[in-house]
TORKOL-4160 file (C-alpha; in steps of 0.2 Angstrom, whole numbers, padded with zeros to 4 digits, m for minus):
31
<pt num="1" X="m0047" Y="0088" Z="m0051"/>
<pt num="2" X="m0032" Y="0080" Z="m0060"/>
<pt num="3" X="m0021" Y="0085" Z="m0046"/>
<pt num="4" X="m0035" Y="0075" Z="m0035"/>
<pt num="5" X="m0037" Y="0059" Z="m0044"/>
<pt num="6" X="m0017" Y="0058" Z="m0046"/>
<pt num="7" X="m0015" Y="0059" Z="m0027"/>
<pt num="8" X="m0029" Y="0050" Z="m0024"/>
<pt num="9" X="m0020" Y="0034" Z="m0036"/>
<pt num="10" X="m0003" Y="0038" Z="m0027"/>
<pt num="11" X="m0013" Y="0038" Z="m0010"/>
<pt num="12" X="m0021" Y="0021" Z="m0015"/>
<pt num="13" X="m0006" Y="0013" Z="m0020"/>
<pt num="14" X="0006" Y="0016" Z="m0004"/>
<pt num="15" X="m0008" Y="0006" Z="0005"/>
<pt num="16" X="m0009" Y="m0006" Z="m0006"/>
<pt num="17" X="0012" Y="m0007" Z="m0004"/>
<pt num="18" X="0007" Y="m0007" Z="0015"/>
<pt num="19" X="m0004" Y="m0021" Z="0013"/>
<pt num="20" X="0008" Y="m0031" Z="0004"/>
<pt num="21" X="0023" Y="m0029" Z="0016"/>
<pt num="22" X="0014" Y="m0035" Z="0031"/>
<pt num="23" X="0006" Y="m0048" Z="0023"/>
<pt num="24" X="0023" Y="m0053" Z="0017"/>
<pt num="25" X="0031" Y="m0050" Z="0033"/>
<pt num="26" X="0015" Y="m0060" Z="0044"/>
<pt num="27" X="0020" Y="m0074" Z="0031"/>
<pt num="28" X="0040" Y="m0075" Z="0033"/>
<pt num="29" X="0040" Y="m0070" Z="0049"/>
<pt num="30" X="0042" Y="m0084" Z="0064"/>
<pt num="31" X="0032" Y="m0069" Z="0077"/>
């Protein structure tokens, strides 16, 4: 379970990184 929710929170939080680079890169970027 511990295992679980760490990976879970790791999991979450490379989309989250994802999410904030493309919206970073839609913003700065003239394509």
């Amino acid at each position: 379970a511990i295992y679980y929710g760490c990976a879970d929170t790791c999991v979450s939080m490379a989309f989250t990184t994802v999410d904030e680079v493309v919206d970073y890169v839609k913003k700065h970027s003239s394509v």
